[in-house]
N, C-alpha and C positions, 0 to 999 in steps of 0.2 A: 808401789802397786800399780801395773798398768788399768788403763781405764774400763779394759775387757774384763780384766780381774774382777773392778770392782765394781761393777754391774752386773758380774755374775754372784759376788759374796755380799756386795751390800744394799745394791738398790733391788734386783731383782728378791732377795728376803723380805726386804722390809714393805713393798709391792704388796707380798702376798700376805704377811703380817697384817697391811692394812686392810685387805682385802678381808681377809677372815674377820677382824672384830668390826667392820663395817656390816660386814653379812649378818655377825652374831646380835649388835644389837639392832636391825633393823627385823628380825624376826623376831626376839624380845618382847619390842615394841605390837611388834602384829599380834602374837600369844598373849600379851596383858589386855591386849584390844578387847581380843577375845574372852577372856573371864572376864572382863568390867561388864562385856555384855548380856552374860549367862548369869550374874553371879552379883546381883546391888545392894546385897547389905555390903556395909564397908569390910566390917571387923570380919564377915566369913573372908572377902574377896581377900583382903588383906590378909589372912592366914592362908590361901592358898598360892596366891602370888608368892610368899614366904617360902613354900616347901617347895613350889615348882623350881622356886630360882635356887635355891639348897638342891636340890636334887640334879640340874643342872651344872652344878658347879663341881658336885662330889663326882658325878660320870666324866667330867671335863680331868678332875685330877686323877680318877685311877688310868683315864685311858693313856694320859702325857707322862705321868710323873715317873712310874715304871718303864717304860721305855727308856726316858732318857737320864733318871737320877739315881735310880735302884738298880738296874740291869738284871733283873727277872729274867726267870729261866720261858722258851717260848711252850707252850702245850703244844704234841702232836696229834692231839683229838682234841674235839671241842666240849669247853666246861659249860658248868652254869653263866657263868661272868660271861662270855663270849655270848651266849647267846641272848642273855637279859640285859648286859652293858654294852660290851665290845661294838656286837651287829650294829645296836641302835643307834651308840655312838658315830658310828662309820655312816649311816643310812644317812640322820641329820648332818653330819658335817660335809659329807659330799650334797644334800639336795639344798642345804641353807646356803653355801656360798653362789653353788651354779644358780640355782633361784634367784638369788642377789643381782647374778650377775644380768641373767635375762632378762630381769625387772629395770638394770637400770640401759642394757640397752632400750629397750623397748620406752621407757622415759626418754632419750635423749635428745631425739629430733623436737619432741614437746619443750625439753627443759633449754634448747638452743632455739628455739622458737620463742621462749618468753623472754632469754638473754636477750634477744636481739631486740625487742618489742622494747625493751627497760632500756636499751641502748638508748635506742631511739628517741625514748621521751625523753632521756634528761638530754640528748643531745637538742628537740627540739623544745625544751624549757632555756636551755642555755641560749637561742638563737632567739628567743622569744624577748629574754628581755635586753637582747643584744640590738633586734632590731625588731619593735612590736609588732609593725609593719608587716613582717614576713614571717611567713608560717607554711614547711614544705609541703608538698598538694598532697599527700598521701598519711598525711597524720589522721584524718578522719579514717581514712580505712585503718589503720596502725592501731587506733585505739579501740575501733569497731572488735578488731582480730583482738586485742589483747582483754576486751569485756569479754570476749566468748571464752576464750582459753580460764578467764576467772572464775568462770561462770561456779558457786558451788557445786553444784548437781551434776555438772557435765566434768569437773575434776575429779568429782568423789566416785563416781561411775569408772571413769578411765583408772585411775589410780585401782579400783577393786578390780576391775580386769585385767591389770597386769599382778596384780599379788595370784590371783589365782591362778595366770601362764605360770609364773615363777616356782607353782606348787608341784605342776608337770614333774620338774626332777628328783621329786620326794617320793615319785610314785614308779619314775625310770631307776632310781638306786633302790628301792624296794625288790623289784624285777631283778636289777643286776647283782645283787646280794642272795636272792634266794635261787633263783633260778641259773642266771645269766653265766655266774661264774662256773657249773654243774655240768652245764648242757656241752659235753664234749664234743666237738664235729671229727669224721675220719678222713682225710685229705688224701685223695691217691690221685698220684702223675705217671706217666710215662716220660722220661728224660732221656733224647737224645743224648748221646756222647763220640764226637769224632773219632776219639782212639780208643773205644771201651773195646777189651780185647773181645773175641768168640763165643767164650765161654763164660763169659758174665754177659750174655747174652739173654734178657729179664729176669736177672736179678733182679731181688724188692729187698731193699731198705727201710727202716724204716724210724723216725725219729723221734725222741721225747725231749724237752727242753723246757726249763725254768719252772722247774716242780715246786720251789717255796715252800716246803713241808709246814705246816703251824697248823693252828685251830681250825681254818677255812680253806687248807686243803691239806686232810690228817692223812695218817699213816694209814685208813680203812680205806680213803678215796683213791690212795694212791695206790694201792693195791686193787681198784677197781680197773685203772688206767690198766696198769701190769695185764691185766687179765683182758681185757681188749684189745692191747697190740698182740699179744700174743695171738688171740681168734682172727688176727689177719695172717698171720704164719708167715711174716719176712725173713728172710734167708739172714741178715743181718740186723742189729739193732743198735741204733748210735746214741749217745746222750749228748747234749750241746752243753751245758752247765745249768748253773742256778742251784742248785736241788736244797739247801736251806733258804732264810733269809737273812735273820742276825746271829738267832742265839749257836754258839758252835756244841751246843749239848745233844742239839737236831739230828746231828749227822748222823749218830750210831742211827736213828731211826727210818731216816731216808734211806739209807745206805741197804737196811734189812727190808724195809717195802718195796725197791727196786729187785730186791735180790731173787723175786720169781720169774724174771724177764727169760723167757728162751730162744734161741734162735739155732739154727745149725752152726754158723759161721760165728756164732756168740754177740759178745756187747763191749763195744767200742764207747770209750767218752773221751769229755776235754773240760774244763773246769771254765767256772764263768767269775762276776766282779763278787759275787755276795761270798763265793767260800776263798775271794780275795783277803774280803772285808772279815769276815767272822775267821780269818790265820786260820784254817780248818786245810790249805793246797795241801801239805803233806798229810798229815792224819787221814784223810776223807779219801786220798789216793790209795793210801795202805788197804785201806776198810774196802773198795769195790776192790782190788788186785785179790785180796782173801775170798772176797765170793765171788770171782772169775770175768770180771770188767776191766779189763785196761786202758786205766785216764793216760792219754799221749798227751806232752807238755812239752812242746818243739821236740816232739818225736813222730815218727812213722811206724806204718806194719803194715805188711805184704800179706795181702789176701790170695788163693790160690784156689781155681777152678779151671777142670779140665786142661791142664798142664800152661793154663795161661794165669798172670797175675793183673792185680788192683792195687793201687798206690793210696792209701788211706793217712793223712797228718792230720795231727791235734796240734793246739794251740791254748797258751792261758790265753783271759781275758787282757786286752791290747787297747789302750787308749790315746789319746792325743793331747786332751782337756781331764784335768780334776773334774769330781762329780761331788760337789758341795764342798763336805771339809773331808772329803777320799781326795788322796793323792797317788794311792795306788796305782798299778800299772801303766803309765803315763811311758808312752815309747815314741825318740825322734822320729821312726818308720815303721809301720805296720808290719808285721811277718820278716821283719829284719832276723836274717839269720836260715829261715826257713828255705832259703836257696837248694842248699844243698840236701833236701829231703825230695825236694819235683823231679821226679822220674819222666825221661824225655819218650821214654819206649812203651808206656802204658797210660790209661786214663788216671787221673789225680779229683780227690775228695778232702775237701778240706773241711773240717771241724772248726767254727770260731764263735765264740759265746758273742763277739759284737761285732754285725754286719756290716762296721764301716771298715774292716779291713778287705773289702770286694775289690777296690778299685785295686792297691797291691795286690790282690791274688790273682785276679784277671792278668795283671801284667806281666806278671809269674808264670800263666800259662798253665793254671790251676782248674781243672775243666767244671766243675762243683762244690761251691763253698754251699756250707750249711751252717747257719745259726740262729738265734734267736735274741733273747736280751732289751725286744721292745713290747713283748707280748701281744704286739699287735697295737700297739697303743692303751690296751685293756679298757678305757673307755674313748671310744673314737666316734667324729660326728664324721666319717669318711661320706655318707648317702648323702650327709647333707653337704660338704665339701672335702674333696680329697687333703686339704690344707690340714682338716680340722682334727687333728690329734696329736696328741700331749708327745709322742714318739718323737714328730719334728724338730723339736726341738734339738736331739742329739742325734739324729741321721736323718736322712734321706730312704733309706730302708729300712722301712717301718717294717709291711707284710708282705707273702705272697714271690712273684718270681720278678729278676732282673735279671739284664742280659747285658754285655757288654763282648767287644772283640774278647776274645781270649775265656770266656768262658759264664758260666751261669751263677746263681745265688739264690736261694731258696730262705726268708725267712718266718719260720714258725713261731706260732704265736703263743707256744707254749702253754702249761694246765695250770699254772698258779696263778695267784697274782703279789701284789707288793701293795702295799700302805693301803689304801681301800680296798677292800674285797671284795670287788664286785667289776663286773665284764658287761660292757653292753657295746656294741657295732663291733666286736672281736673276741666271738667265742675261743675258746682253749680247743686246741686241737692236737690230736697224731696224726702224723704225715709219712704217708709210705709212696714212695719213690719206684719207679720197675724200671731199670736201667736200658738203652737197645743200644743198639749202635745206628748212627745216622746214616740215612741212604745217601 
């Protein structure tokens, strides 16, 4: 195993592993706090600390153990469980770890502050009786600083101030669970195109991507979607992929939620990593070709306005790197193959569920790629720093537009989400496109 490998399968798992039951028992600890304080008979406290931590444990095993040991079929509407278990579950486990985490940076410069002060003494207890004589001129102020930092009042004070920063993301994943992930934005651009023939002369596009059918965005929502791109009246409508997440029972439901999509020029798709992963590529291709969608899988189709044409190619999802224990689509070159589908006499649109194959398209001479597959990051601290979202990790095209010689990229941020359910610095969006031709 190279060492990339295993940074990516074992130290970075076991990272977050740590991370998570440092989070879990240091809120624990904060929650018993708090009943010993409300609550000084023993034998009551002690019976409730009892059920809270049962109750704790039993939401811990239905939310884990069916995902990964039962393989439970996914709901396309949301149950009772989803909404008394699932939600709560997701709410605590996204604000307890990020809380954790803001608690302990916001400790650190304090806790590198005492290191160094503890350095200090025993290095100057060791000089001390090395030579009794000598004592370095800054120990009085050193001990001064480290009575204060002891100080109880002024620990116990700091210490509650940051448990209560820490509470901040219990109140941000409340927002991004009820609201955040809901609140749809409509994105319209005007997009140059050097060679867009005459007659697709504003053209509107328009695009939906990484739908994630399940509980927290059911077969009703998605049919609200349907019903909003359509009140923008795009000439064309393209799908990017995603449209389950695990269970492959989903599809027949996605497949029928989408199926009120209209356009003149119809509905164009391309399949993404999850109907990879859930072996649904053939099945789920059948199911939109029956209600009038064709998934292109290193294929093309010739669009045709006012006796001029459009060069439209889809693509599966194309990788580089494994995504955990998927080995899935792992390809030496990105759009390898896809050569001979780029039309040198007309503008080119390319469909790709994952926006790192840009830099190959561009070079290709592909005038608009369109994908999606980061959702934006779904929770991103981008206001607070462009660095700051979980997307970087696997591109550099998170959201929004790039530009490069040879042609453009467009990625949407798509209406679902994956593992937490909840959106905050990157609502879900449709994105409608009105094509001109560049002056």
């Amino acid at each position: 195993m190279s060492l990339t490998a295993f940074v990516e399968v074992v130290v970075i798992p076991a990272l977050l592993l740590l991370l998570v039951v440092a989070s879990q028992v240091f809120w624990i600890r904060r929650v018993r706090g708090v009943i010993r304080k409300f609550i000084t008979g023993v034998a009551a406290r002690q019976r409730v600390e009892a059920v809270a931590l049962a109750a704790y444990a039993l939401v811990w095993l239905y939310s884990v153990v069916p995902i990964h040991w039962l393989g439970h079929h996914t709901a396309t509407a949301m149950t009772a469980a989803d909404l008394l278990i699932d939600a709560p579950y997701n709410l605590w486990l996204f604000g307890s770890v990020v809380g954790f985490l803001l608690i302990i940076i916001l400790r650190l410069p304090v806790y590198l502050v005492r290191g160094v002060l503890w350095l200090g003494r025993q290095v100057t207890k060791l000089l001390s009786r090395v030579r009794a004589a000598l004592r370095p001129p800054d120990v009085r102020t050193a001990a001064v600083a480290a009575e204060g930092l002891a100080n109880p009042a002024r620990r116990r004070f700091f210490e509650q101030a940051t448990v209560a920063v820490g509470t901040v993301p219990f109140v941000a994943a409340f927002y991004g669970l009820v609201y955040g992930r809901l609140e749809i934005e409509t994105s319209q651009y005007r997009v140059a195109l050097p060679r867009l023939p005459r007659g697709f002369q504003g053209f509107r596009i328009a695009q939906l991507s990484d739908i994630h059918i399940g509980p927290f965005m059911s077969a009703r929502e998605i049919r609200h979607c349907v019903e909003m791109t359509n009140r923008l009246k795009p000439d064309l409508i393209l799908l990017t992929g995603d449209y389950v997440i695990w269970d492959p029972s989903t599809q027949y439901a996605v497949v029928d939620a989408l199926s009120g999509l209209r356009a003149p020029y119809g509905l164009l798709g391309s399949l993404g990593n999850h109907e990879m992963w859930a072996r649904i590529e053939g099945s789920i291709t059948r199911m939109f070709i029956a209600q009038g969608t064709q998934i292109l899988r290193k294929q093309n189709a010739t669009l045709r306005a006012g006796g001029d044409e459009l060069n439209l190619i889809g693509v599966d999802f194309q990788t580089h790197r494994p995504m955990g224990e998927h080995h899935e689509g792992i390809v030496r070159e990105y759009l390898e193959g896809v050569e001979p589908l780029v039309r040198r006499d007309t503008a080119n649109i390319l469909m790709s569920h994952n926006p790192n194959t840009f830099d190959r398209a561009a070079e290709l001479g592909i005038d608009l790629s369109l994908a999606g597959h980061t959702h934006g990051g779904q929770v991103a601290f981008e206001f607070i720093s462009p660095e700051i979202s979980p997307s970087r990790l696997v591109t550099p095209y998170v959201a929004g537009w790039f530009s490069k010689p040879g042609g453009k990229l467009y990625v949407n941020r798509g209406i679902g989400t994956i593992g937490i359910p909840m959106r905050m610095g990157a609502p879900p969006e449709i994105t409608v496109y009105e094509l001109v031709q560049s002056a």
